[in-house]
C-alpha positions as a printed NumPy array, in Angstrom:
array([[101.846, 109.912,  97.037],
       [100.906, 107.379,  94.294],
       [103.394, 104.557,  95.533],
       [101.797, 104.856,  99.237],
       [ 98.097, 104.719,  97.777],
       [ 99.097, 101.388,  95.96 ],
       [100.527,  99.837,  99.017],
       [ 97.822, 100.728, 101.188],
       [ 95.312,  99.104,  98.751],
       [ 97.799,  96.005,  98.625],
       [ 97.356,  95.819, 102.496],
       [ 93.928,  96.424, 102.13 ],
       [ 93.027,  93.675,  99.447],
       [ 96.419,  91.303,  98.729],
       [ 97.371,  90.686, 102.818],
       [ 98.781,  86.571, 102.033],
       [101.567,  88.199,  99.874],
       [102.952,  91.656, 102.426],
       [106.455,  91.031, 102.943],
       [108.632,  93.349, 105.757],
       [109.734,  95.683, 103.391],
       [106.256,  96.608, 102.847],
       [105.284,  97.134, 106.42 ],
       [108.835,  99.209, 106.598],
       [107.462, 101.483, 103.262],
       [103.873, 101.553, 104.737],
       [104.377, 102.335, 108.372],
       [107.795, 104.735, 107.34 ],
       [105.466, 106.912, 105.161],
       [103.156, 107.553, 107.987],
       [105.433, 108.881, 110.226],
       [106.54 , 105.825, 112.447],
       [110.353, 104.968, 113.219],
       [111.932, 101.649, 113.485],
       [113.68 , 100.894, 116.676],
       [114.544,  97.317, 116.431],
       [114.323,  94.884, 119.635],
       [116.868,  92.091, 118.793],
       [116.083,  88.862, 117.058],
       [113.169,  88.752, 114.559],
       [110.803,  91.361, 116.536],
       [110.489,  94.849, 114.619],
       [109.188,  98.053, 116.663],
       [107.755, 101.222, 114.893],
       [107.47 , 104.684, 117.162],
       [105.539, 107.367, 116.537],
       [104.983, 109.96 , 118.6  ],
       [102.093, 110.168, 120.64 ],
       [100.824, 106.565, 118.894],
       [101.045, 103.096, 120.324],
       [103.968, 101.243, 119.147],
       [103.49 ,  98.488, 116.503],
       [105.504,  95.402, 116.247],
       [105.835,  92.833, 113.089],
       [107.646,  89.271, 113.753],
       [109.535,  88.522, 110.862],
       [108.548,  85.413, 108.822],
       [110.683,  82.048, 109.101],
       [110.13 ,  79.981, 106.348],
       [108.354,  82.352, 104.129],
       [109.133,  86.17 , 102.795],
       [105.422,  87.079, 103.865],
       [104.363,  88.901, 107.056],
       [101.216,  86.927, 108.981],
       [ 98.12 ,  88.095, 108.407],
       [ 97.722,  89.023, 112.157],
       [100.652,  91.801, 112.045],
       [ 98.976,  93.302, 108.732],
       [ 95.328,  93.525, 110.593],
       [ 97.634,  95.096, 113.4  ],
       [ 98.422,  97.745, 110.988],
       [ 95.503,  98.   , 109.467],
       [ 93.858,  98.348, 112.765],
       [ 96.592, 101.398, 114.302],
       [ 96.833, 102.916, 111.045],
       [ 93.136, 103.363, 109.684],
       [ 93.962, 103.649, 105.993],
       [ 92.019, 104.218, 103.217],
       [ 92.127, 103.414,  99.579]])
């Protein structure tokens, strides 16, 4: 999975410039499901994992940095 390699390095070493659609590749290639709350709030399942949630930016097309070390922290990837 080339593509997946070069996003988890992006999330690894570009995090100012993630955008949703990256968290939906990223966290979609590792298994997790989106079940969307309402409003900006997006939900991932996975089974037997703890859900993650990413707030949709206002004002800017990138994800805050918080929600990326979120992932970062659930996910454990490596470049």
């Amino acid at each position: 999975m080339k593509g997946t390699k070069k996003l988890v390095q992006k999330f690894l070493t570009d995090r100012m410039h993630i955008t949703v659609e990256d968290c939906d590749r990223l966290l979609a290639s590792q298994g997790y499901e989106l079940r969307k709350g309402g409003g900006s709030h997006r939900t991932y399942h996975k089974k037997d994992a703890r859900p993650i949630t990413v707030v949709g930016p206002k004002g800017t097309k990138h994800v805050k940095s918080v929600y990326i070390d979120l992932i970062i922290k659930y996910l454990k990837p490596e470049a």
